[in-house]
Every structure is written in C-alpha cells, then in structure tokens.
mmCIF file of the N, C-alpha and C atoms, coordinates in Angstrom:
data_MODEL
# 
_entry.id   MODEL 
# 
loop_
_atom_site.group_PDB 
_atom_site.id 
_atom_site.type_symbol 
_atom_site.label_atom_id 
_atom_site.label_alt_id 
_atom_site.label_comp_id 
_atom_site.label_asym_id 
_atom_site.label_entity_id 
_atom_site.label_seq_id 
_atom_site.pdbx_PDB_ins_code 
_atom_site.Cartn_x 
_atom_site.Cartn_y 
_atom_site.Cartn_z 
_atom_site.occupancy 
_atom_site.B_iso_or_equiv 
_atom_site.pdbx_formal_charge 
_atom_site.auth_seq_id 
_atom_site.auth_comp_id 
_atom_site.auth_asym_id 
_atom_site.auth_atom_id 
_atom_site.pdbx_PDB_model_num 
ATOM 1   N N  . UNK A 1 1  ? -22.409 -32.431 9.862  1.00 0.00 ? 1  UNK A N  1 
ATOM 2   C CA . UNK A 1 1  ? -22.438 -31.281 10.755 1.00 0.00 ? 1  UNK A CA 1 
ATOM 3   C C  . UNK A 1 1  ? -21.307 -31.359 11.780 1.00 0.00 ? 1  UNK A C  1 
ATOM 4   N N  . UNK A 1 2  ? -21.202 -32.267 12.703 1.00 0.00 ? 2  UNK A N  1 
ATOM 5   C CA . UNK A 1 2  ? -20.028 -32.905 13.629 1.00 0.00 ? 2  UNK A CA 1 
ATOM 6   C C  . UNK A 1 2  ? -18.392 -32.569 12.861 1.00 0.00 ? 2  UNK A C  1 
ATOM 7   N N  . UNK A 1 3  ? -18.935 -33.196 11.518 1.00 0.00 ? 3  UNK A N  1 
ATOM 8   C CA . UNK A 1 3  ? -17.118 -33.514 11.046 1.00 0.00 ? 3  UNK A CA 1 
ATOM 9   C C  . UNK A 1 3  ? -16.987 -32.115 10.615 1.00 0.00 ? 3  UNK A C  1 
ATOM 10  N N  . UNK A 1 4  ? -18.023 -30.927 10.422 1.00 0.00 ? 4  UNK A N  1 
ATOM 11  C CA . UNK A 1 4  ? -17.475 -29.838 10.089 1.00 0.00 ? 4  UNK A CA 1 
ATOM 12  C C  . UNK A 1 4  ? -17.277 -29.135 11.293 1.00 0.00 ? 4  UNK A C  1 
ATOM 13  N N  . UNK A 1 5  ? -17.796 -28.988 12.165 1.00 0.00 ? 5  UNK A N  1 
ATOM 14  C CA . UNK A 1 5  ? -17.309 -28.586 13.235 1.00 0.00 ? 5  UNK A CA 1 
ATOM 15  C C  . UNK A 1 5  ? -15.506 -29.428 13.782 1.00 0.00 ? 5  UNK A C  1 
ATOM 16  N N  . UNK A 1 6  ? -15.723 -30.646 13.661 1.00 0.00 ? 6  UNK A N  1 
ATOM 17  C CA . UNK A 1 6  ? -14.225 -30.594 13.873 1.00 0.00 ? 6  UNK A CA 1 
ATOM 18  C C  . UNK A 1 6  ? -13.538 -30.442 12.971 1.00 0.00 ? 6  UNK A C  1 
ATOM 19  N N  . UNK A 1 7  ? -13.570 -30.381 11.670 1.00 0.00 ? 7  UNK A N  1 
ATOM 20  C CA . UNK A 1 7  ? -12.368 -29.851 10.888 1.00 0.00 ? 7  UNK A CA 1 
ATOM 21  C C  . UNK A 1 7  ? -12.252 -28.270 11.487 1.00 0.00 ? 7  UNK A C  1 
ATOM 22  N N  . UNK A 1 8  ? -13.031 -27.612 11.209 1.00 0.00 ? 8  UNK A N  1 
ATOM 23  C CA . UNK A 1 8  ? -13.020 -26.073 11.504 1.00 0.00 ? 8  UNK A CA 1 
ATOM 24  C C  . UNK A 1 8  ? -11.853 -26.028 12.776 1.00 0.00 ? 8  UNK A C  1 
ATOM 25  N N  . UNK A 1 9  ? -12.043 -26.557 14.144 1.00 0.00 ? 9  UNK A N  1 
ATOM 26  C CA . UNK A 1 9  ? -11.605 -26.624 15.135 1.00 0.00 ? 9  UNK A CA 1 
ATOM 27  C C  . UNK A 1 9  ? -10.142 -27.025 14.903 1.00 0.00 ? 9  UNK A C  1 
ATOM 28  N N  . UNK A 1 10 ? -9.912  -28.196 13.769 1.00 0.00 ? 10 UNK A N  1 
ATOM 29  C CA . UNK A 1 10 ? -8.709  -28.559 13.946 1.00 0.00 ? 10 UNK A CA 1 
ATOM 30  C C  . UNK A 1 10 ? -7.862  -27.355 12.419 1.00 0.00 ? 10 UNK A C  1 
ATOM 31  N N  . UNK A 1 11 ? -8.759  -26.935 12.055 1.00 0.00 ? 11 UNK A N  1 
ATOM 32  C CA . UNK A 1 11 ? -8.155  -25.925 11.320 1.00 0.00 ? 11 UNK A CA 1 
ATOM 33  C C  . UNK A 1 11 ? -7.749  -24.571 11.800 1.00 0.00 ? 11 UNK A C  1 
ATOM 34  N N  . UNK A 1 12 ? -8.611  -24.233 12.919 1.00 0.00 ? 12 UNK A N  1 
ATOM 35  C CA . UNK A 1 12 ? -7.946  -23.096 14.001 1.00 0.00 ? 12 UNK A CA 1 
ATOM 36  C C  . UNK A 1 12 ? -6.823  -23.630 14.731 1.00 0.00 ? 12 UNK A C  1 
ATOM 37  N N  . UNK A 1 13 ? -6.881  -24.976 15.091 1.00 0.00 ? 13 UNK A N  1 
ATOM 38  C CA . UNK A 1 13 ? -6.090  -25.528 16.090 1.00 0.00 ? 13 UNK A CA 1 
ATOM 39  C C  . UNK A 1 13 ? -3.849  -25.583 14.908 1.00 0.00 ? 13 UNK A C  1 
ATOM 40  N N  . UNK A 1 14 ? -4.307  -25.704 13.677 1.00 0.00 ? 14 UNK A N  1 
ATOM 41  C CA . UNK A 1 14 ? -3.461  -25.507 12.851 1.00 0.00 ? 14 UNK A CA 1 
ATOM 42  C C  . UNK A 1 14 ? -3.119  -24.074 12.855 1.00 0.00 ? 14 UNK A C  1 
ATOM 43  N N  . UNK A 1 15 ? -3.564  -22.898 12.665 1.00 0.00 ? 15 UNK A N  1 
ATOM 44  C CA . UNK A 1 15 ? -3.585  -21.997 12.638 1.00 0.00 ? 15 UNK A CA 1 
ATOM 45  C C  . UNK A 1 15 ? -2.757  -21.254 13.956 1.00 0.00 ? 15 UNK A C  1 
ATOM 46  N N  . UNK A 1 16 ? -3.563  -21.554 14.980 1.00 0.00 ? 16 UNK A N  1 
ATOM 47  C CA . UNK A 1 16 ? -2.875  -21.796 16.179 1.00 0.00 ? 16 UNK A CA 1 
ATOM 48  C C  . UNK A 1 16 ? -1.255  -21.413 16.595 1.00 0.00 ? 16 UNK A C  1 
ATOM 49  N N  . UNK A 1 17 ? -1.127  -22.942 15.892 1.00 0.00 ? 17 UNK A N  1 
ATOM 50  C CA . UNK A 1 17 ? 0.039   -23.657 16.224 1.00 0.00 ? 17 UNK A CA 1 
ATOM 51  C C  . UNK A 1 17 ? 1.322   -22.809 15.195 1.00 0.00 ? 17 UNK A C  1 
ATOM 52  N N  . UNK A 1 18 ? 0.339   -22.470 14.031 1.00 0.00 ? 18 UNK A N  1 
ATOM 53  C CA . UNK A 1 18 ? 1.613   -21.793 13.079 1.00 0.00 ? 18 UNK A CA 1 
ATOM 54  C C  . UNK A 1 18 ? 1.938   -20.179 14.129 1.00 0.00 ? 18 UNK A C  1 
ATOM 55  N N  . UNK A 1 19 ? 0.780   -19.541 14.815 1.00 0.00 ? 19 UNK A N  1 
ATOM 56  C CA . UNK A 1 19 ? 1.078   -18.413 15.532 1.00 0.00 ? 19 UNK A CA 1 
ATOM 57  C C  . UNK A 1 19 ? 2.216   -18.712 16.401 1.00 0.00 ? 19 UNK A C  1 
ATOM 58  N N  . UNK A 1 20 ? 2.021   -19.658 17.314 1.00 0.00 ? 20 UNK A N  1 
ATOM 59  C CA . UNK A 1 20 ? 2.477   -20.068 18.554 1.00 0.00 ? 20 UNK A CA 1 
ATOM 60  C C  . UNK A 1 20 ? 4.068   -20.350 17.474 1.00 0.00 ? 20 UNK A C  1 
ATOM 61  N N  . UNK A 1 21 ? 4.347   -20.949 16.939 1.00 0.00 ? 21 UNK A N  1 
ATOM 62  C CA . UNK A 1 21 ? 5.622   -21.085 16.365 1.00 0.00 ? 21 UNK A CA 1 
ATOM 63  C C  . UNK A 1 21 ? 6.532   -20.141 16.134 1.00 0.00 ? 21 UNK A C  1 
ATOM 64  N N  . UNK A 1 22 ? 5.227   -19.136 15.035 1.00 0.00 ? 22 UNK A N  1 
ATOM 65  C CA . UNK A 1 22 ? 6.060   -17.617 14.440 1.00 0.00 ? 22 UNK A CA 1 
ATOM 66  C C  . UNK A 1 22 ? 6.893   -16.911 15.721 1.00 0.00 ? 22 UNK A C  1 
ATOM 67  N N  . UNK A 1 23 ? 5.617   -16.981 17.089 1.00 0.00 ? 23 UNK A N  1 
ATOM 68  C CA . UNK A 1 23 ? 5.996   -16.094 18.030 1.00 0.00 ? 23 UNK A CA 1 
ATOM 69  C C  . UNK A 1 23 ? 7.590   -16.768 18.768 1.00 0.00 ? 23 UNK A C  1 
ATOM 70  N N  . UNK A 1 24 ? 7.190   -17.673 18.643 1.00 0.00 ? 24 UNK A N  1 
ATOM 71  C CA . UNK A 1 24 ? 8.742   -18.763 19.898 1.00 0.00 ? 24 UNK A CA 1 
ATOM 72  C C  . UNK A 1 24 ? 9.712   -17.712 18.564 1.00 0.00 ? 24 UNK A C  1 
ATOM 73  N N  . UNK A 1 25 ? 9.695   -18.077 17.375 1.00 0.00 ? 25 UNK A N  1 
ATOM 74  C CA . UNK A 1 25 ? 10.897  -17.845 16.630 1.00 0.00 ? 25 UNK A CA 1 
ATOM 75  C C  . UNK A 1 25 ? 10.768  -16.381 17.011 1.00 0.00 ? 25 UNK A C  1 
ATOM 76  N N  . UNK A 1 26 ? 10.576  -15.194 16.509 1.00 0.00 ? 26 UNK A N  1 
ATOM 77  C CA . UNK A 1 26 ? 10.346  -13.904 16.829 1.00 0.00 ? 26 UNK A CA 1 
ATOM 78  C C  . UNK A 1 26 ? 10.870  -13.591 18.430 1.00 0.00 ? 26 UNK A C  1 
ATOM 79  N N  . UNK A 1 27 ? 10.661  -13.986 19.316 1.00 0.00 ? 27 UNK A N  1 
ATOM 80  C CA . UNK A 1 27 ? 11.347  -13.801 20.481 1.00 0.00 ? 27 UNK A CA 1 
ATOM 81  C C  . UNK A 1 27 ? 12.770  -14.831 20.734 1.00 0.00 ? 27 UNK A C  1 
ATOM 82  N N  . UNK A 1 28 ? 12.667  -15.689 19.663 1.00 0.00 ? 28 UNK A N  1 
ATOM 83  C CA . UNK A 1 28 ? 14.072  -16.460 20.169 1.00 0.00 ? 28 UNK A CA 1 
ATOM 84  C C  . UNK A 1 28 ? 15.281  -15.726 19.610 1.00 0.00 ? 28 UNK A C  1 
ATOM 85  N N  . UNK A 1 29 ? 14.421  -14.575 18.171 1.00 0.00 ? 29 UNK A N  1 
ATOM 86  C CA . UNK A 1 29 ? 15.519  -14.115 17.662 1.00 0.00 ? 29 UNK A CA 1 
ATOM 87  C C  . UNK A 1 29 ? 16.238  -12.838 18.469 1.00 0.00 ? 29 UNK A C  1 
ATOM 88  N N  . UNK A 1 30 ? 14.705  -12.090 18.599 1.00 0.00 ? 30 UNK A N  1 
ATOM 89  C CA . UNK A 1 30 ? 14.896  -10.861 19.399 1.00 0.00 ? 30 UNK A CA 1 
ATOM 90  C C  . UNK A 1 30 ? 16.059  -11.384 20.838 1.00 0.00 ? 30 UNK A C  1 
ATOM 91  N N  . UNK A 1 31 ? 15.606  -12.305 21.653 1.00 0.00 ? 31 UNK A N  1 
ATOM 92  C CA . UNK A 1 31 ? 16.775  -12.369 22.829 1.00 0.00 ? 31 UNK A CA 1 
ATOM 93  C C  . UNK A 1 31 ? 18.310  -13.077 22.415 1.00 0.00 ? 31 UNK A C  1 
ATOM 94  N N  . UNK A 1 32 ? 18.294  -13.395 21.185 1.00 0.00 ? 32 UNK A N  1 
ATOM 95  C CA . UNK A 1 32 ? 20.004  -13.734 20.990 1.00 0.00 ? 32 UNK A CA 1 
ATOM 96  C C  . UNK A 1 32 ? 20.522  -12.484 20.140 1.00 0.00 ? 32 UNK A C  1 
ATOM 97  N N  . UNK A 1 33 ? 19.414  -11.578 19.643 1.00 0.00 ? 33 UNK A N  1 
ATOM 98  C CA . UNK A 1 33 ? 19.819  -10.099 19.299 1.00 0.00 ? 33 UNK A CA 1 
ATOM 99  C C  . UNK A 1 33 ? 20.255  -9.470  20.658 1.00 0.00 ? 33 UNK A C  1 
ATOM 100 N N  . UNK A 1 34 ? 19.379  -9.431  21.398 1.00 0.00 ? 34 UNK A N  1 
ATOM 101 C CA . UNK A 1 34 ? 19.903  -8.662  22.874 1.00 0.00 ? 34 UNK A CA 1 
ATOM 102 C C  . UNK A 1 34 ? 21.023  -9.486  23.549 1.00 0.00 ? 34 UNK A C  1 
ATOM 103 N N  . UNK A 1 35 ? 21.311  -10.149 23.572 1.00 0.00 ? 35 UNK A N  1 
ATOM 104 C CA . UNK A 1 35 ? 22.111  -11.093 24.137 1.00 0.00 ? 35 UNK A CA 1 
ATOM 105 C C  . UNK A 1 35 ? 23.231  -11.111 23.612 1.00 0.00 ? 35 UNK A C  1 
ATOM 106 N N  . UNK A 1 36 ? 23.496  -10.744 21.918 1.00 0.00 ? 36 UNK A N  1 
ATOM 107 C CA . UNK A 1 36 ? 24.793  -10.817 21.884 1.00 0.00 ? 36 UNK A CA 1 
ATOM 108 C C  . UNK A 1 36 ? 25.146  -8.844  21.930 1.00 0.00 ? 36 UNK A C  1 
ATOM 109 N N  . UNK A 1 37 ? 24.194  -8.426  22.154 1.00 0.00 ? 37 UNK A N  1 
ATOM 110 C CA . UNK A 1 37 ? 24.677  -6.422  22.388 1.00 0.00 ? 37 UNK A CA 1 
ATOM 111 C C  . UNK A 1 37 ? 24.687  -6.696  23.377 1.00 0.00 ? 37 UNK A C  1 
ATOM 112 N N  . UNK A 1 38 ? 24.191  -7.449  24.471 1.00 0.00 ? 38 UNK A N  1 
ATOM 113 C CA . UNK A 1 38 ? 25.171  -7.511  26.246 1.00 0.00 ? 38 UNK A CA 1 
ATOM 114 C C  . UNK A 1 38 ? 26.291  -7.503  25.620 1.00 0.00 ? 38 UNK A C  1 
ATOM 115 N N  . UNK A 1 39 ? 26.435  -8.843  25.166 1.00 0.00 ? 39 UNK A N  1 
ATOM 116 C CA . UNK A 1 39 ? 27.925  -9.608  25.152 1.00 0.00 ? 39 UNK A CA 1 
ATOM 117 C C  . UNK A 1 39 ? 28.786  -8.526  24.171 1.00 0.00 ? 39 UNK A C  1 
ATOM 118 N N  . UNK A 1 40 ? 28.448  -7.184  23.815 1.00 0.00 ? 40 UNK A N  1 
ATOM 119 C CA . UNK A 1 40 ? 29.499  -6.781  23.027 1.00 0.00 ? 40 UNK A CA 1 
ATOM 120 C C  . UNK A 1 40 ? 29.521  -5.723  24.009 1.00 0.00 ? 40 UNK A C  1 
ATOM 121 N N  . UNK A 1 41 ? 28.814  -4.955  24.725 1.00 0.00 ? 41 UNK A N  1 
ATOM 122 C CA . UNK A 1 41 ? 29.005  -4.033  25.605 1.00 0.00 ? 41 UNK A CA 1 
ATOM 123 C C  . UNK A 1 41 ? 29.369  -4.549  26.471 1.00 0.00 ? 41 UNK A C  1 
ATOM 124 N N  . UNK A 1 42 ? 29.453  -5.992  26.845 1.00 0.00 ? 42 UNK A N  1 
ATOM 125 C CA . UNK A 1 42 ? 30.610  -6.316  27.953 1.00 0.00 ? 42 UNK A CA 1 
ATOM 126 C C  . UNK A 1 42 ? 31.767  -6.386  27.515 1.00 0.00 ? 42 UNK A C  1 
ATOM 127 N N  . UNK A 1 43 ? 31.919  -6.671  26.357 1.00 0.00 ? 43 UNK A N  1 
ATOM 128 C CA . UNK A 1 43 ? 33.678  -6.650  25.364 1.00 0.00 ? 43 UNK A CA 1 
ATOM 129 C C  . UNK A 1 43 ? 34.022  -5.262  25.555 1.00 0.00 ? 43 UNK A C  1 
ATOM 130 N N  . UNK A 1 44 ? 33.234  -4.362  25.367 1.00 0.00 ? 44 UNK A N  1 
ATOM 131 C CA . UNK A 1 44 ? 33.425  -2.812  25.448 1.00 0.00 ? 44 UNK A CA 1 
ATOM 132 C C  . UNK A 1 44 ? 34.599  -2.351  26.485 1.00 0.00 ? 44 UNK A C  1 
ATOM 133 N N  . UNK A 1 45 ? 33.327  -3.025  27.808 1.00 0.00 ? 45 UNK A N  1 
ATOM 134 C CA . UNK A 1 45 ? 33.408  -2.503  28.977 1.00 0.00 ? 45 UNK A CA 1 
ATOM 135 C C  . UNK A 1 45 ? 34.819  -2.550  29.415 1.00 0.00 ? 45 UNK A C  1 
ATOM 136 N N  . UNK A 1 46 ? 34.759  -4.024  28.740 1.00 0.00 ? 46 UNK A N  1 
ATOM 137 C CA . UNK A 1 46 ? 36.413  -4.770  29.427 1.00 0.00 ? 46 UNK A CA 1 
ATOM 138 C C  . UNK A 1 46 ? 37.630  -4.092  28.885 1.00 0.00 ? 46 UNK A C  1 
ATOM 139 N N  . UNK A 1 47 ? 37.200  -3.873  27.463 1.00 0.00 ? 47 UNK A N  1 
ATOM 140 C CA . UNK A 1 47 ? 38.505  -3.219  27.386 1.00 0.00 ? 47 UNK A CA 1 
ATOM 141 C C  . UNK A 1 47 ? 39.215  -1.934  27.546 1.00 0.00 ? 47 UNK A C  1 
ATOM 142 N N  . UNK A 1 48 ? 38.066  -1.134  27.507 1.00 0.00 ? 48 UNK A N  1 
ATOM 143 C CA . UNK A 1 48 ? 38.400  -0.099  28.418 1.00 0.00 ? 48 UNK A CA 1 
ATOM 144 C C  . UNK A 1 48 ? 38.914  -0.257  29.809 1.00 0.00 ? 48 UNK A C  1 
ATOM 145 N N  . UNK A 1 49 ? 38.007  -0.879  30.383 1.00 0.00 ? 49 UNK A N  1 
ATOM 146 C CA . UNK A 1 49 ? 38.756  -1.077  31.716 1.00 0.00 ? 49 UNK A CA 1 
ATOM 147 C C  . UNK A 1 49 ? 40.628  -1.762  31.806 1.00 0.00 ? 49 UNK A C  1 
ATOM 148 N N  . UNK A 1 50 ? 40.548  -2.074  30.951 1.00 0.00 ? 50 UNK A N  1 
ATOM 149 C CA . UNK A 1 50 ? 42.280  -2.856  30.798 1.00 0.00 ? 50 UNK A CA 1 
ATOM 150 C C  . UNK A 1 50 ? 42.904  -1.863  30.242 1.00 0.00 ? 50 UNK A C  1 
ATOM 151 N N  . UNK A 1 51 ? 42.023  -0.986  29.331 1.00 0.00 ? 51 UNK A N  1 
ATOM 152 C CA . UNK A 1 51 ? 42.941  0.067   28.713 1.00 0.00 ? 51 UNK A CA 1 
ATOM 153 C C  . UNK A 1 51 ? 43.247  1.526   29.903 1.00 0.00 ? 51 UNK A C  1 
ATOM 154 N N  . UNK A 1 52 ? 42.042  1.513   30.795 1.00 0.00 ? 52 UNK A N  1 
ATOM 155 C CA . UNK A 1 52 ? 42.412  2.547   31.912 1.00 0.00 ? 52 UNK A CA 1 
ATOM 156 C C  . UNK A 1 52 ? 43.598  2.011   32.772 1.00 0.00 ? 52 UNK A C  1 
ATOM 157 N N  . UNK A 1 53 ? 43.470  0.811   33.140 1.00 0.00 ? 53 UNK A N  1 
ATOM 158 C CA . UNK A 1 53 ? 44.850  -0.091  33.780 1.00 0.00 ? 53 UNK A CA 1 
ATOM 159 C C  . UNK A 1 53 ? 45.971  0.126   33.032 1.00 0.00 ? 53 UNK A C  1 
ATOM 160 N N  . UNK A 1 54 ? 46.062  0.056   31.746 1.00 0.00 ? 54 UNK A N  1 
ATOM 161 C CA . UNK A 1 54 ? 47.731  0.262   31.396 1.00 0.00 ? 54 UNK A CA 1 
ATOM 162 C C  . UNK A 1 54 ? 48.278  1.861   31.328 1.00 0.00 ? 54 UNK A C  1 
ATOM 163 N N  . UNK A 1 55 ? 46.731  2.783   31.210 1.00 0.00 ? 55 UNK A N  1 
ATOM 164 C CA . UNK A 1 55 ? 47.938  4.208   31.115 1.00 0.00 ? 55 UNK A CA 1 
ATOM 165 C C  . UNK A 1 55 ? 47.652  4.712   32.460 1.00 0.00 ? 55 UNK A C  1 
ATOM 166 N N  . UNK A 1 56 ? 47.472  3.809   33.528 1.00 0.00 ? 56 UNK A N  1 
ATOM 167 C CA . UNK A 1 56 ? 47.777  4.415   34.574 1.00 0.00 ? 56 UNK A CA 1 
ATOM 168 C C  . UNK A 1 56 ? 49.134  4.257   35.208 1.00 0.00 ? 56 UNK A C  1 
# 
C-alpha cells in the first residue's frame, strides 16, 4: 500500500519535472526569438539613422 503510494508520487513527481523542463525550453526559445527581433530592429533603426546622416 505505502510503496504504491510512493511510486504514484514519484511518478507525478517525474511527470512534473518533464512539464517544468518542456516549459524552461518553450520560454527559453520564445525570449531568444524576441531577443534577436530587438536585435534586428535595432540593426534597422541604426541604419537608417546613418542613412538620414549621409543625405543630409
């Protein structure tokens, strides 16, 4: 009775852990997705701005 109660427990506790993983990956991807569309709308930004500097 005991050892089925802790398998069960350590079988949620597995279960768990595969959620808790999926999610870290799923948001680690999503913020180096956002992170590199900063980093290209700051490439944007810049060069426009250098390009308003030379035909002025």
């Amino acid at each position: 009775m005991l050892q089925e109660r802790i398998t069960k427990l350590e079988e949620r506790q597995d279960i768990q852990q595969k959620i808790n993983d999926s999610l870290i990956d799923t948001c680690t991807r999503l913020l180096r997705s956002y992170l590199a569309q900063q980093q290209k709308s700051q490439d944007t930004a810049v060069r426009v701005k250098d390009m308003s500097k030379t035909t002025l």
